[in-house]
C-alpha positions as CSV (number, residue, x, y, z in Angstrom):
1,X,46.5,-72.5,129.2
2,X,43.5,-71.6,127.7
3,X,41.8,-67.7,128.7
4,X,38.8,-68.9,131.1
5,X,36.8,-66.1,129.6
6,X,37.6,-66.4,125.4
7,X,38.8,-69.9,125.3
8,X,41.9,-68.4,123.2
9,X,45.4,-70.2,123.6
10,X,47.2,-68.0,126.2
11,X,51.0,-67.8,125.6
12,X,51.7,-63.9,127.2
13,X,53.4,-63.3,130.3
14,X,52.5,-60.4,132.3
15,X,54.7,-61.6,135.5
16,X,56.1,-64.4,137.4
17,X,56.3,-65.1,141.2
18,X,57.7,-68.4,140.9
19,X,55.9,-70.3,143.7
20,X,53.6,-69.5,146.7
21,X,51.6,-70.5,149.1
22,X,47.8,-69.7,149.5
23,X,47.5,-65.7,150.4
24,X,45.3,-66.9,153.2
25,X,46.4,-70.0,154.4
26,X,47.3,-69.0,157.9
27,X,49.2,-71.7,160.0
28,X,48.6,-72.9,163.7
29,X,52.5,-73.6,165.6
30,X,51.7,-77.6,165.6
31,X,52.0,-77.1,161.4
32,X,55.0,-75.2,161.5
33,X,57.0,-78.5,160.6
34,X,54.2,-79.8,158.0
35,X,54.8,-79.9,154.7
36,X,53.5,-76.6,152.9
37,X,51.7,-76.3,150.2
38,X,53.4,-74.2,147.1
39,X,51.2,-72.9,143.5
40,X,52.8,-71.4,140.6
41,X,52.1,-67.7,140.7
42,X,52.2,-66.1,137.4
43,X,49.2,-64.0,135.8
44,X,49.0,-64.3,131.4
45,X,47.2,-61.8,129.4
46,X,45.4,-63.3,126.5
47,X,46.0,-61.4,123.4
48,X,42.2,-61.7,122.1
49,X,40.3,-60.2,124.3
50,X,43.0,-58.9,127.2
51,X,41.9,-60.9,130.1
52,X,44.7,-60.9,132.5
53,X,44.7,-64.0,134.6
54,X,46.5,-66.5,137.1
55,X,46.6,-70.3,135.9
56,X,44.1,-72.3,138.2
57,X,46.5,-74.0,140.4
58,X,44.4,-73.8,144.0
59,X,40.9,-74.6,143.5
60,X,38.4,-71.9,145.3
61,X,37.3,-74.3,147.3
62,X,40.5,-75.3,148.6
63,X,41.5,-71.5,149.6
64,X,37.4,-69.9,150.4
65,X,37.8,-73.1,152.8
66,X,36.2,-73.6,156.9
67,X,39.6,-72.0,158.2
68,X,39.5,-69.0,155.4
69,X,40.2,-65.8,158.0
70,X,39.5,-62.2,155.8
71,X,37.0,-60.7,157.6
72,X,36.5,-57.7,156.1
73,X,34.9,-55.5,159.8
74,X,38.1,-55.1,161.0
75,X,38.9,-52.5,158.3
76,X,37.3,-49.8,159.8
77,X,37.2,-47.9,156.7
78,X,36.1,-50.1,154.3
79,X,33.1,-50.8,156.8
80,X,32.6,-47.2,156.4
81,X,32.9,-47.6,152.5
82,X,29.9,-50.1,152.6
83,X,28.1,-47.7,155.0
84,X,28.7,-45.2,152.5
85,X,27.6,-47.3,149.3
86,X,24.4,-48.6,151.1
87,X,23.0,-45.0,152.2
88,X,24.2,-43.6,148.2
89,X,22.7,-46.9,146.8
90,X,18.7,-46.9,148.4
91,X,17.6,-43.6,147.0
92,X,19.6,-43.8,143.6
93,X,17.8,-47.2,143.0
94,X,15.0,-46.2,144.8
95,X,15.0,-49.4,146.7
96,X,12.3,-49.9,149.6
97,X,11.3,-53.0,152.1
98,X,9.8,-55.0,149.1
99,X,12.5,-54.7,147.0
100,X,15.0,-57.4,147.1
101,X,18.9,-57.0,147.9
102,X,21.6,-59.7,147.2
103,X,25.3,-59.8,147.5
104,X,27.6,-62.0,146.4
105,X,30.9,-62.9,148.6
106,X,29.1,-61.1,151.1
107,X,32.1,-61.8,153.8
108,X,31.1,-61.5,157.5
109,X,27.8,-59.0,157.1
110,X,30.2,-55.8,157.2
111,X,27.7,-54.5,154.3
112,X,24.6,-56.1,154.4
113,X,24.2,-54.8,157.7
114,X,23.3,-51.4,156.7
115,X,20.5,-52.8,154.2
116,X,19.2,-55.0,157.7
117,X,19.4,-51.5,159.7
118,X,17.3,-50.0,156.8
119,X,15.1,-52.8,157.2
120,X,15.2,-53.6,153.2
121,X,15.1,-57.6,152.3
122,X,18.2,-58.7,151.5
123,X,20.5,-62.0,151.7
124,X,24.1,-62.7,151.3
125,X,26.1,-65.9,149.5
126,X,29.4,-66.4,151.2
127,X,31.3,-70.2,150.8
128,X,33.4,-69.4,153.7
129,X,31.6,-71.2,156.4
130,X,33.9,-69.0,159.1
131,X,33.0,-65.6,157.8
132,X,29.2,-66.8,156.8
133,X,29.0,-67.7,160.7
134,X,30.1,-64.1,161.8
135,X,27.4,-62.8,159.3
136,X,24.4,-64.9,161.1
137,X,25.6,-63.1,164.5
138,X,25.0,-59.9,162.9
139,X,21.7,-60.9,162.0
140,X,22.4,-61.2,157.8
141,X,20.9,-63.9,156.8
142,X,23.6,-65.7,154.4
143,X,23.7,-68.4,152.9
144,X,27.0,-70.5,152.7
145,X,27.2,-71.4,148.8
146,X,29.3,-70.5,146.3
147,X,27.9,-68.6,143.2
148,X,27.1,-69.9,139.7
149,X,24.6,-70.7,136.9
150,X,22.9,-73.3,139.2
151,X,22.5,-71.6,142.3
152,X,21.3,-68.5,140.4
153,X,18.0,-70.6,139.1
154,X,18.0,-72.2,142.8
155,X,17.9,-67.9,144.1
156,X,15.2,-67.3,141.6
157,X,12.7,-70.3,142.5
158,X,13.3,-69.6,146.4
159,X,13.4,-66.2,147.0
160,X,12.6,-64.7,143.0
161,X,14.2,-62.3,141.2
162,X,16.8,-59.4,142.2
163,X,16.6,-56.0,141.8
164,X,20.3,-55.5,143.5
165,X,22.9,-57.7,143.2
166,X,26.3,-56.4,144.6
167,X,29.5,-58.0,144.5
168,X,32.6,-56.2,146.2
169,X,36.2,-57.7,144.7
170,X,33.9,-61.3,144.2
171,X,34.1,-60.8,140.3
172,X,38.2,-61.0,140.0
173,X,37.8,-64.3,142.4
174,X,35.6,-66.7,140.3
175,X,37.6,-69.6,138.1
176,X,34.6,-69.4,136.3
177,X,33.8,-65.9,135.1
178,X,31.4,-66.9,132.7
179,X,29.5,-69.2,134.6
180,X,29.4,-66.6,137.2
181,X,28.3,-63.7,135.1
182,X,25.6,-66.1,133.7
183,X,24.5,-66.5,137.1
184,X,24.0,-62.7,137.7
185,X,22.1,-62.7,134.4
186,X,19.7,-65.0,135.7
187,X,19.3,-63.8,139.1
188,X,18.4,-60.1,137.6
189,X,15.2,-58.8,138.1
190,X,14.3,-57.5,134.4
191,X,14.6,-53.8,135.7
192,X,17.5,-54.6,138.3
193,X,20.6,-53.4,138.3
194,X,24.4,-54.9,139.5
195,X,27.0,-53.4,141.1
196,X,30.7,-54.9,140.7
197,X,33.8,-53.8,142.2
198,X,36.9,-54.8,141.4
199,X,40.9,-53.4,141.5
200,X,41.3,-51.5,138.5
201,X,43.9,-53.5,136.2
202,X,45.4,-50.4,134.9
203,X,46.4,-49.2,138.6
204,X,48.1,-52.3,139.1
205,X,50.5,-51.5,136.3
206,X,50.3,-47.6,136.8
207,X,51.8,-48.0,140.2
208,X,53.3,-51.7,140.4
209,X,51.1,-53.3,142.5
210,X,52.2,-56.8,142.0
211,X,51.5,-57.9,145.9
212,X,47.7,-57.8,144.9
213,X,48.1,-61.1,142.6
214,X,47.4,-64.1,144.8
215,X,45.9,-67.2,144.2
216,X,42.4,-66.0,145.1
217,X,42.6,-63.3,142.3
218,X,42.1,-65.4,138.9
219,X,41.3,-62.3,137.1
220,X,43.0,-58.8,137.1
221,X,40.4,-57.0,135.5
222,X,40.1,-54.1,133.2
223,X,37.0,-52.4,131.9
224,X,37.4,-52.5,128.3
225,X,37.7,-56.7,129.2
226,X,35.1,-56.7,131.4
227,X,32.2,-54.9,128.8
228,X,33.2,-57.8,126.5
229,X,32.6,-60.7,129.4
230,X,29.2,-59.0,130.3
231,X,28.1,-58.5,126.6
232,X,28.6,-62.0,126.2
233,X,25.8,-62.8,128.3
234,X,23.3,-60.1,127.3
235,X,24.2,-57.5,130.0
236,X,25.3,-53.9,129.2
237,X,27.5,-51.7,131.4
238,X,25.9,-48.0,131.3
239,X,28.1,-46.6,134.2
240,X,31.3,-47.0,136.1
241,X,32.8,-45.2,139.1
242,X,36.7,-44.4,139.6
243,X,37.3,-45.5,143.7
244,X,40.4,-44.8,145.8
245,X,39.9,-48.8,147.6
246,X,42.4,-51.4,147.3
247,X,44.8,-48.8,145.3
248,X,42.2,-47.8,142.9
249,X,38.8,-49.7,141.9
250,X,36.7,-49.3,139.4
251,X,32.3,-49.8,140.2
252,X,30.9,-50.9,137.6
253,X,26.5,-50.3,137.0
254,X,25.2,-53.2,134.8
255,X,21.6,-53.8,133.3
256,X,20.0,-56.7,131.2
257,X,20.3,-55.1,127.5
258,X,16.5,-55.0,127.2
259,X,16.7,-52.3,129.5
260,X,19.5,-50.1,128.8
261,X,19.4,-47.0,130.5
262,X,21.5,-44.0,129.1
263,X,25.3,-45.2,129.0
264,X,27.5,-42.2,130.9
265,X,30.5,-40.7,129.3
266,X,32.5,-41.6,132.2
267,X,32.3,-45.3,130.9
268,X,34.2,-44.3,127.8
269,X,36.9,-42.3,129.3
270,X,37.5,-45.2,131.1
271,X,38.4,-47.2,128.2
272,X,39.4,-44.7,126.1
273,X,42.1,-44.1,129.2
274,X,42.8,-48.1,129.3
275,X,43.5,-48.4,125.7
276,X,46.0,-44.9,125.5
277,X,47.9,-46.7,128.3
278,X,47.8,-49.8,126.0
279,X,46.0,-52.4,127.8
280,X,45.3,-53.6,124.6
281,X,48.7,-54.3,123.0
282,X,51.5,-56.5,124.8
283,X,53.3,-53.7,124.8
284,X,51.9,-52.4,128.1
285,X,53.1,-55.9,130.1
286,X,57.1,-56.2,129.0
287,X,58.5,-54.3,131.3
288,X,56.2,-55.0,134.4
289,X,58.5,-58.0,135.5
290,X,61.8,-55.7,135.7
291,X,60.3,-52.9,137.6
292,X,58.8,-55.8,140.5
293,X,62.2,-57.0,140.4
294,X,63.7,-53.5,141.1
295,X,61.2,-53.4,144.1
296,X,62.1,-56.7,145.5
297,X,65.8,-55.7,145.6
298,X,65.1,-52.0,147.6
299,X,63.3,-54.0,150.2
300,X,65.6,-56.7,150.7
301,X,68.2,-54.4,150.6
302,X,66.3,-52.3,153.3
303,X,65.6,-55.0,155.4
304,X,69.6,-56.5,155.3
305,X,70.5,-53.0,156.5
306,X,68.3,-52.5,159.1
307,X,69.3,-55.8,160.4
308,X,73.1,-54.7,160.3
309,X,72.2,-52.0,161.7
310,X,70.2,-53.5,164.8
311,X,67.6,-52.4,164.1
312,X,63.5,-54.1,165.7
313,X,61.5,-54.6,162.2
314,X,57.9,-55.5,162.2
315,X,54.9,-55.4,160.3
316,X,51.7,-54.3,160.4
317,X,48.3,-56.1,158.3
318,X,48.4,-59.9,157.8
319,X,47.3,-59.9,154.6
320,X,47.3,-61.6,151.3
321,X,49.3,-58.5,149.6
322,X,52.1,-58.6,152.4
323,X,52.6,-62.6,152.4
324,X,52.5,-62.3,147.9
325,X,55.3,-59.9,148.9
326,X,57.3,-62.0,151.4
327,X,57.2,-64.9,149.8
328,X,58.7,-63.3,146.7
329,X,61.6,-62.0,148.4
330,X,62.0,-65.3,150.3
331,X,61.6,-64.5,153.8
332,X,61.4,-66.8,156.0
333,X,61.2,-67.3,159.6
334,X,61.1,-64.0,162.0
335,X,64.9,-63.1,161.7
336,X,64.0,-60.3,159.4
337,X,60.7,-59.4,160.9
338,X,59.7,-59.9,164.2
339,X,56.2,-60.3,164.0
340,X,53.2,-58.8,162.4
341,X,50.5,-57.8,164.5
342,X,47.1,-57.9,162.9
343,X,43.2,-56.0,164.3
344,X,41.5,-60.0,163.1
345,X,41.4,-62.0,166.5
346,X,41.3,-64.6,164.2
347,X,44.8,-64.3,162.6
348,X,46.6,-63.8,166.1
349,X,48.6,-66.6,167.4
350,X,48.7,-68.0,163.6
351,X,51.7,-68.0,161.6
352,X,51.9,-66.0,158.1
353,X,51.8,-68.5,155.0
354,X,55.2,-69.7,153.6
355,X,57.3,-67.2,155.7
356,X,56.0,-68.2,159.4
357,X,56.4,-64.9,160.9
358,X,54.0,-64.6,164.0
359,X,50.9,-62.5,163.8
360,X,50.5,-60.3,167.1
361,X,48.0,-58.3,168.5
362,X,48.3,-54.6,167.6
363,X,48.5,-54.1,171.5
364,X,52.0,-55.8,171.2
365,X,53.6,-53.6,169.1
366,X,54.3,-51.1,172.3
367,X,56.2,-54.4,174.0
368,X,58.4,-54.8,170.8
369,X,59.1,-51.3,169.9
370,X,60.0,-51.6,166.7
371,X,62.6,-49.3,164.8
372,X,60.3,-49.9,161.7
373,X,56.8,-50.9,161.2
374,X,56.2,-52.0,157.9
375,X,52.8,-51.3,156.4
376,X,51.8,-54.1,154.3
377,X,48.0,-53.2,153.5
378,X,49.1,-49.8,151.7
379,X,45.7,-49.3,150.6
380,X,44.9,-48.5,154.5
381,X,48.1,-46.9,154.7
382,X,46.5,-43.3,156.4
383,X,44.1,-45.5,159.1
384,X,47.2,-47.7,160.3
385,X,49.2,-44.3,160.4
386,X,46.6,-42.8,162.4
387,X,45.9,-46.3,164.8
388,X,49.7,-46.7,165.6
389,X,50.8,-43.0,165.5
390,X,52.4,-43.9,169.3
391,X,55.5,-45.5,167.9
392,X,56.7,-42.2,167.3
393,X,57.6,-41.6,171.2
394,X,60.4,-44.2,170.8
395,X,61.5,-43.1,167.1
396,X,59.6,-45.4,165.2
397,X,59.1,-45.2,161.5
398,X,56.6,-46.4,158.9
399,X,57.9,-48.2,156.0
400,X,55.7,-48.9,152.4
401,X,57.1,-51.0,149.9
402,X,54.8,-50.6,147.0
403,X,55.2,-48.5,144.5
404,X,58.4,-48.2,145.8
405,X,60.4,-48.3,149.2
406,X,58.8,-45.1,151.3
407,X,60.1,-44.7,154.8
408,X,57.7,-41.9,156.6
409,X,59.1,-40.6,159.5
């Protein structure tokens, strides 16, 4: 395997998974009996310039397919975190209604809307043709592409040059980082500016996050890696921002390096704070796989005693960080866990990837009554709290798994 950023021979394991499904490869009942199938799921680090990453077993456009089902409204709070972003964003950049606004993996509208509502131009490229649909009926115009080198110079004749381009937890999903980041080069207007967010790769070790590697995620992305990736193609970082989403993100404020703007401090304490954790030696990586296999053991040990004991588990969040999970600890069928209920109309009725538990409306949960309702989206641990709070009348309890077994009464 060769690093899809340096081209160095990658020989470093940061983790195995052994085998999985696509994260988001929900299934309909008459595939139940199909054959499913299973990718090696094991992220390297390359030793030149640290780029962790996940062989490319599924093609992007075999997972970001017509039936891909993340829609990213029906997290009310990261909808809010866009809101948020796009009312910071238009004064800071000083953007008005002849400035021009792109985003890249722009999902179902959920944060172009805001830029429509502030009547600023602004388009979105999403290759999912289901989520691109649900962003027409908000009225973002989108256009159902992936992103690259080419379609960059396609942008640039069409509609010209950028002077936004955002891309929210896009820039750890591209195979082809460099292509990609090529692309953003080209689309920037010469006194633009791009904003990437992505999970911060030293989180994922800090707190064991291993159910965020999935198929979709070819890169798990540091900042210290990705100054290199954007040097390479004559693009400077000059500020970065430390968020709570997805278990702790980093935004990231590029430029074209013929116009640099004053680079913050906060962009070296960053790195400074990567490379005393050791993100640069191999060091850092040895003992992740030990401490994801002392997580797998407390939860399968949880869930064995709960079902001696009786006990109604089920889940809340079909997502791709609860099936990574599952299909570690090789559940299968809905002996263990009854269902999952999920906001997304769109994942109801289906069947999670590789373990075929049900997903359920959330409205079910108060027919079920579970002992247990296992959180799987942790990062949205306080809203799912607060949304399903009623369980309590019957005894229920919330479970977390990650960063370690947390039952909250």
């Amino acid at each position: 395997m060769r690093c899809r950023f340096c081209g160095n021979e990658i020989t470093k394991t940061v983790v195995d998974l052994v085998n999985a499904p696509p994260s988001n490869a929900y299934l309909r009942e008459n595939q139940l009996n199909e054959r499913e199938v299973y990718y090696p799921l094991k992220i390297m680090v390359c030793d030149h310039c640290w780029l962790v990453q996940v062989d490319e077993y599924a093609s992007s456009a075999d997972i970001f397919d017509d039936d891909y089902l993340y829609f990213s409204s029906y997290s009310s709070s990261w909808v809010e975190h866009a809101r948020k972003y796009v009312e910071m964003i238009i004064p800071k950049l000083a953007l008005t209604r002849k400035s021009r606004v792109m985003e890249i993996a722009s999902n179902d509208g959920y944060l172009l809307q805001f830029f429509v509502q502030a009547k600023i131009p602004c388009v979105g490229v999403e290759p999912s043709t289901s989520t691109h649909a649900a962003a027409l009926e908000k009225g973002v115009e989108s256009i159902p592409e992936f992103f690259g080198e080419e379609f960059a110079k396609k942008i640039v004749k069409t509609r010209g040059k950028q002077d936004l381009i955002i891309g929210n937890n896009v820039l750890a999903h591209v195979p082809g980082i460099n292509d990609f980041v090529e692309g953003l080069k080209i689309a920037l207007a010469d006194n633009g500016t791009i904003t990437m967010e992505f999970p911060h790769l030293l989180n994922l070790l800090t707190y064991d996050q291993f159910d965020t590697i999935y198929h979709e995620h070819y890169s798990y992305l540091s900042l210290y890696t990705v100054q290199q990736i954007f040097a390479a193609h004559d693009l400077t970082i000059y500020d970065v921002e430390e968020l709570p989403t997805h278990g702790g993100s980093l935004r990231v404020y590029a430029c074209h390096n013929s116009d640099v703007k004053d680079i913050t401090d906060t962009v070296k304490k960053v790195v400074d704070d990567e490379i005393t954790y050791g993100l640069t030696t191999y060091d850092a990586y040895i003992s992740f796989q030990k401490r994801v296999e002392i997580i797998r053991s407390a939860f399968l040990t949880f869930l064995l005693e709960a079902k001696n004991e009786r006990k109604i588990v089920a889940g809340y969040g079909a997502a791709a960080k609860g099936n990574t999970l599952l299909n570690y600890c090789g559940i299968k069928g809905n002996q263990n866990i009854v269902a999952v209920a999920d906001a997304s109309p769109h994942k109801q009725g289906r069947y999670l990837p590789g373990s075929h538990i049900p997903v359920i409306s959330p409205q079910q949960i108060k027919e079920i009554k579970p002992d247990y309702l296992i959180i799987f989206p942790w990062n949205l641990k306080e809203e799912i709290i607060r949304q399903n709070a009623y369980i309590r009348e019957w005894g229920g309890k919330f479970v977390t798994v990650i960063p370690h077994l947390e039952i909250i009464e």
